[in-house]
KOLSE-334746 format. One record per residue: x, z, y of N, C-alpha, C, O in turn; residue in one letter; residue number from 1. Coordinates in nm, 2 decimals, always signed. Atoms other than C-alpha are relative to their C-alpha. Last residue first. Layout:
[r [X,Z,Y],[X,Z,Y],[X,Z,Y],[X,Z,Y],A,NUM] ...
//
This chain:
[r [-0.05,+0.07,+0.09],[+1.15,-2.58,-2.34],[+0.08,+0.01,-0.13],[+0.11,-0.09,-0.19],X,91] [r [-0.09,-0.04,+0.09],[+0.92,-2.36,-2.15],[+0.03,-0.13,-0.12],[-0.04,-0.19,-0.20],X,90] [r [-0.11,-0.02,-0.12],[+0.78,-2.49,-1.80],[+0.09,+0.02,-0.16],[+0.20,-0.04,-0.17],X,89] [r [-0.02,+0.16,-0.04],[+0.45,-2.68,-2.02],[+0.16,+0.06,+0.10],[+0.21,-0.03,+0.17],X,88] [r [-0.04,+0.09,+0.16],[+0.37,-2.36,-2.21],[+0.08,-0.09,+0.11],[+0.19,-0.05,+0.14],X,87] [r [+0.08,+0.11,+0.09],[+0.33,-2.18,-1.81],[+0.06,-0.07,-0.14],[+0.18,-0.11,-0.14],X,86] [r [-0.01,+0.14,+0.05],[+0.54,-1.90,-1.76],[-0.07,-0.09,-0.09],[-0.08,-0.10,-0.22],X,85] [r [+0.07,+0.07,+0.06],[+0.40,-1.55,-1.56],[+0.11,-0.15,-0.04],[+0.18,-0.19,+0.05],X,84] [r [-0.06,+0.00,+0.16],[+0.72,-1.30,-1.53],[-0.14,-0.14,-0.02],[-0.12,-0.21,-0.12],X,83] [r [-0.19,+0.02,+0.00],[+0.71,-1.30,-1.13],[+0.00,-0.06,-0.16],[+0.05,-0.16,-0.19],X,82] [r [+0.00,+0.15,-0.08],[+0.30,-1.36,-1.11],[+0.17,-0.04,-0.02],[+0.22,-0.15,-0.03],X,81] [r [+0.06,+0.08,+0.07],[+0.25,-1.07,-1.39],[+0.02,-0.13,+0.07],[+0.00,-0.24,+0.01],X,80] [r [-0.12,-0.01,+0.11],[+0.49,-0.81,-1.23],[-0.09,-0.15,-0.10],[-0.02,-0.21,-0.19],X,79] [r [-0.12,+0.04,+0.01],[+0.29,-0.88,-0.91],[+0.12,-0.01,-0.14],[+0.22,-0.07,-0.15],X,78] [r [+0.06,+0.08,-0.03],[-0.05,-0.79,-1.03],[+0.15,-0.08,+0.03],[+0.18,-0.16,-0.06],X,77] [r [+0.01,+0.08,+0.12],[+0.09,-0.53,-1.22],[-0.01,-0.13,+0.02],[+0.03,-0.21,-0.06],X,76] [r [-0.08,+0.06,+0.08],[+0.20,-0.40,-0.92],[+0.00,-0.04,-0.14],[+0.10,-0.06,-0.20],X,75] [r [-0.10,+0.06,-0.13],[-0.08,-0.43,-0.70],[+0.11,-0.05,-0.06],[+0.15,-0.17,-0.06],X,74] [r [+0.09,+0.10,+0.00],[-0.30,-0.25,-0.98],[+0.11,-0.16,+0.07],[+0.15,-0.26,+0.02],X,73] [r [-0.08,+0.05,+0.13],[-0.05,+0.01,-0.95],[-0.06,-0.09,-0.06],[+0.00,-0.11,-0.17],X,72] [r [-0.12,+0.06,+0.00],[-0.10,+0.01,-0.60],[+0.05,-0.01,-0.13],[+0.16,-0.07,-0.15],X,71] [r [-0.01,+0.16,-0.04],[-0.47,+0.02,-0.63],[+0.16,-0.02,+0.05],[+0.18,-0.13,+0.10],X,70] [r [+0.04,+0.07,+0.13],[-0.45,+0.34,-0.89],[+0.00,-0.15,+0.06],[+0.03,-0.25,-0.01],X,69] [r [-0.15,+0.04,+0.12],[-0.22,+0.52,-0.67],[-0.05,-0.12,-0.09],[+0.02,-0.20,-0.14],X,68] [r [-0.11,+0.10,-0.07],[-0.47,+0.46,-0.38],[+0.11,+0.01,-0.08],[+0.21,-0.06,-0.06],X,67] [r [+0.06,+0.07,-0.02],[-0.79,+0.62,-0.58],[+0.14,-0.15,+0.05],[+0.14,-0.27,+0.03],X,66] [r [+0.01,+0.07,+0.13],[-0.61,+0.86,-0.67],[-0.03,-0.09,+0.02],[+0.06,-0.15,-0.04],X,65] [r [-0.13,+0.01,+0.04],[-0.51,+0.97,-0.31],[+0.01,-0.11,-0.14],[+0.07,-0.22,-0.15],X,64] [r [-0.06,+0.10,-0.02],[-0.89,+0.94,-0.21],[+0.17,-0.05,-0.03],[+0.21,-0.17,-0.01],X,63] [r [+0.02,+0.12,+0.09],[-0.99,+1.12,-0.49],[+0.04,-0.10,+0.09],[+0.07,-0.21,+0.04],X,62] [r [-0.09,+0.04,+0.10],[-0.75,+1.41,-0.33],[-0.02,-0.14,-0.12],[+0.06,-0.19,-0.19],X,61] [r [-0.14,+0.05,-0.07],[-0.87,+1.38,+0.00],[+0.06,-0.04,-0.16],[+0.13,-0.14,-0.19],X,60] [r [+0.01,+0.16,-0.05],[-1.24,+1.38,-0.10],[+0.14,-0.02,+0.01],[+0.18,-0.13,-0.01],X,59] [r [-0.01,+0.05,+0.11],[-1.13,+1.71,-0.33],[+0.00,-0.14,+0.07],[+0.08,-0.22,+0.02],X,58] [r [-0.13,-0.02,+0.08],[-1.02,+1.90,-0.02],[+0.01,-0.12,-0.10],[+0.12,-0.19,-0.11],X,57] [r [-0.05,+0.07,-0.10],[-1.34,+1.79,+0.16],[+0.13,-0.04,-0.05],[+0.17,-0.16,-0.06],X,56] [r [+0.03,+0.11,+0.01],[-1.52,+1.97,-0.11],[+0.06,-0.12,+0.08],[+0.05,-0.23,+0.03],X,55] [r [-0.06,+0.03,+0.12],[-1.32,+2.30,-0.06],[-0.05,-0.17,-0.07],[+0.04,-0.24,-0.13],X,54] [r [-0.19,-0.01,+0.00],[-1.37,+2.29,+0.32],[+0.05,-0.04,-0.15],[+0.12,-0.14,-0.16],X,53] [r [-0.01,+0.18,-0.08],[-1.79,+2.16,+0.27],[+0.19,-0.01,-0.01],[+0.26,-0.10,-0.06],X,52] [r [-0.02,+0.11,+0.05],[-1.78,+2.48,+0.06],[+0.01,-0.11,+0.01],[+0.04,-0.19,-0.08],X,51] [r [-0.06,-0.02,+0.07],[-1.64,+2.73,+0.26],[+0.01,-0.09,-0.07],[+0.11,-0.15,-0.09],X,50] [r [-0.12,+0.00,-0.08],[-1.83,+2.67,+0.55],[+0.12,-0.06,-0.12],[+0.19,-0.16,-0.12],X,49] [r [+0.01,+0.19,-0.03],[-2.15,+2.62,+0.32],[+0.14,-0.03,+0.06],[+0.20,-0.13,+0.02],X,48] [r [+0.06,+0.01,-0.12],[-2.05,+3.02,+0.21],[-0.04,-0.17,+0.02],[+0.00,-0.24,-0.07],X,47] [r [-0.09,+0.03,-0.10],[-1.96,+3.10,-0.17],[-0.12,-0.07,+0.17],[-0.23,-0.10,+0.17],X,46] [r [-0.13,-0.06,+0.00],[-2.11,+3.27,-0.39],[+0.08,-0.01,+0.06],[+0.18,+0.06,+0.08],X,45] [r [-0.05,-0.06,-0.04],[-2.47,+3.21,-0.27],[+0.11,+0.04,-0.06],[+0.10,+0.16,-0.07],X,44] [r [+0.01,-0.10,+0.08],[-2.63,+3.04,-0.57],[+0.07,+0.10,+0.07],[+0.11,+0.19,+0.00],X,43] [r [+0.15,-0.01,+0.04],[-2.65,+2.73,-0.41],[-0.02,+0.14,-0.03],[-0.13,+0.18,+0.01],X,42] [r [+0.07,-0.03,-0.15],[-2.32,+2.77,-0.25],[-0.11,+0.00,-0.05],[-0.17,+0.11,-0.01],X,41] [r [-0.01,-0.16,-0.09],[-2.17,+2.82,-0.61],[-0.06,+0.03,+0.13],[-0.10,+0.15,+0.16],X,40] [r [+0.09,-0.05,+0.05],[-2.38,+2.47,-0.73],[+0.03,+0.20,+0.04],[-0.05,+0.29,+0.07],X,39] [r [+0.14,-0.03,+0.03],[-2.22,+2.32,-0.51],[-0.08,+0.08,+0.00],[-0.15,+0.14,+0.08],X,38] [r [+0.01,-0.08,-0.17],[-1.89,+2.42,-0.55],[-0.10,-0.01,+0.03],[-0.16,+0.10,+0.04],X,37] [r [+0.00,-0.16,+0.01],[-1.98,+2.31,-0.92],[+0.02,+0.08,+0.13],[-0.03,+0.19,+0.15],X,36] [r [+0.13,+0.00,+0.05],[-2.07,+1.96,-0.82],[-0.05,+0.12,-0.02],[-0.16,+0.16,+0.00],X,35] [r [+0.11,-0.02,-0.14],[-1.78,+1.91,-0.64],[-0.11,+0.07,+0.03],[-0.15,+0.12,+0.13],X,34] [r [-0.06,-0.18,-0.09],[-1.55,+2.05,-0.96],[-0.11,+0.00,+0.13],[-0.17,+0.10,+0.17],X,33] [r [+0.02,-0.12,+0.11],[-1.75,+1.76,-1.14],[+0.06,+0.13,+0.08],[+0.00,+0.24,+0.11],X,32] [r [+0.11,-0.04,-0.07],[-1.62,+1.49,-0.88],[-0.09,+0.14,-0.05],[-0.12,+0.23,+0.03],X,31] [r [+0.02,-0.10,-0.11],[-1.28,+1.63,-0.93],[-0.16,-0.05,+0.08],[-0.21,+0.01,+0.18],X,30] [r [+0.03,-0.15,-0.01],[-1.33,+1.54,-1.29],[-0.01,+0.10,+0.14],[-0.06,+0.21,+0.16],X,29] [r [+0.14,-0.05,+0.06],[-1.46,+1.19,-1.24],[+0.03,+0.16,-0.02],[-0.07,+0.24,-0.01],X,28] [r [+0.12,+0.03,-0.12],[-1.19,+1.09,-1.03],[-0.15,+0.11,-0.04],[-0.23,+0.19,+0.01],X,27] [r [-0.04,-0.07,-0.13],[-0.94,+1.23,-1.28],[-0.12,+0.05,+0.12],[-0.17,+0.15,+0.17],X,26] [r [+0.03,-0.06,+0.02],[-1.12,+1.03,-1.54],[+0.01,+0.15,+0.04],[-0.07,+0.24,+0.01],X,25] [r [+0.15,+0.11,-0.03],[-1.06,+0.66,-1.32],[-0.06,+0.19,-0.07],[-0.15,+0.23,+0.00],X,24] [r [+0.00,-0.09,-0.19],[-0.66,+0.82,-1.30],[-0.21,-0.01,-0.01],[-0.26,+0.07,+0.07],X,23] [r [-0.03,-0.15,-0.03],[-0.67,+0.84,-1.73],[+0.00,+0.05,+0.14],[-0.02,+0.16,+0.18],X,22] [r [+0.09,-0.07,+0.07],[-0.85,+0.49,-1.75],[+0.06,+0.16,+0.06],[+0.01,+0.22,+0.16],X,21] [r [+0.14,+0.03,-0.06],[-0.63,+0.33,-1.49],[-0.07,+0.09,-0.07],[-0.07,+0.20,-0.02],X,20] [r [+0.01,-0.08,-0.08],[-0.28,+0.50,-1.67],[-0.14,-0.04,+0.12],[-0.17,+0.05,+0.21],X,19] [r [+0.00,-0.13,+0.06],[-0.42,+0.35,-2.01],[+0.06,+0.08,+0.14],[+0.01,+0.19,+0.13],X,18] [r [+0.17,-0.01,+0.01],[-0.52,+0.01,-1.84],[+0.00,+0.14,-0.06],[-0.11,+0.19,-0.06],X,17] [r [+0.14,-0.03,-0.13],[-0.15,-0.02,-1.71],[-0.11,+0.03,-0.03],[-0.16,+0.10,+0.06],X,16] [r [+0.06,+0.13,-0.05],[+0.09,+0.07,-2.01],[-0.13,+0.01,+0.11],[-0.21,+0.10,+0.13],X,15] [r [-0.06,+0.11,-0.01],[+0.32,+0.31,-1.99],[-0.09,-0.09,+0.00],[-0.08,-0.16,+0.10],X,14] [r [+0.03,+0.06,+0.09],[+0.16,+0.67,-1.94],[+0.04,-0.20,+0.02],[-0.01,-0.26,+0.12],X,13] [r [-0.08,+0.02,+0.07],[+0.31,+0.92,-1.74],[-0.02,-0.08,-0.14],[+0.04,-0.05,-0.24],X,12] [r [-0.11,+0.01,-0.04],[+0.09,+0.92,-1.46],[+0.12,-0.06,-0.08],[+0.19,-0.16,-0.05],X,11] [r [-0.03,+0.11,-0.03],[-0.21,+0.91,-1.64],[+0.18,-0.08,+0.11],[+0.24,-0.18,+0.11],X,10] [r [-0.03,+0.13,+0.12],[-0.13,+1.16,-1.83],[-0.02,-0.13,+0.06],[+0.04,-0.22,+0.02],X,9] [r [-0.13,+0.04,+0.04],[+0.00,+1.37,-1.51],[+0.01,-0.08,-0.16],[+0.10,-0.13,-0.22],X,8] [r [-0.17,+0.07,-0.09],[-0.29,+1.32,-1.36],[+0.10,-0.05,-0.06],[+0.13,-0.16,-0.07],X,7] [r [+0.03,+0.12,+0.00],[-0.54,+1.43,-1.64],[+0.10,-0.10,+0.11],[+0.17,-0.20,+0.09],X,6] [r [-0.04,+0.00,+0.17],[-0.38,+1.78,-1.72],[-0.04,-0.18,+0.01],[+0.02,-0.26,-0.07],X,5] [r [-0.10,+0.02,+0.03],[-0.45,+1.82,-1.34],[+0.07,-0.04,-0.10],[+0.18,-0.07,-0.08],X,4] [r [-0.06,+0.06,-0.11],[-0.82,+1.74,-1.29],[+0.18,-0.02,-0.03],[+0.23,-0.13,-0.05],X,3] [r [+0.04,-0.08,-0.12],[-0.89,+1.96,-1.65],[+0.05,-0.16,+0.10],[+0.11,-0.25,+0.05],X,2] [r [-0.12,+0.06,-0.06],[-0.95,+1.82,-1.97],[-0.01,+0.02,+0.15],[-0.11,+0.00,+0.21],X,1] 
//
């Protein structure tokens, strides 16, 4: 399951803990890509230059995820304080 293919399920998934799960595996695949840039500078295929730039790339993008996932957190949080009704309000 690639970085991208995991986005757009969490994206397009209706209930909250199922688009958390899908951004939270996101995270984890662009750490995984990190790991393998890495491992290409290790192994000379790519430059340190090169790889700090493509690594950097990915910080930006978990940090994106990272802020979809606390506003949608945000609004659940809100959609749950508007719609909450105590037994004791309903008659």
């Amino acid at each position: 399951m690639g970085l991208n293919y995991t986005g757009r399920e969490g994206h397009t998934s209706y209930y909250y803990q199922d688009k958390i799960k899908a951004f939270n595996v996101a995270i984890k695949e662009a750490g995984k890509s990190q790991n393998h840039i890495r491992t290409l500078q290790a192994k000379q295929y790519i430059t340190k230059d090169k790889a700090d730039d493509i690594i950097m790339r990915y910080e930006e993008v978990i940090r994106g995820i990272n802020g979809y996932i606390n506003w949608v957190r945000e609004k659940n949080a809100r959609y749950k304080e508007i719609n909450f009704f105590p037994d004791t309000l309903i008659s």
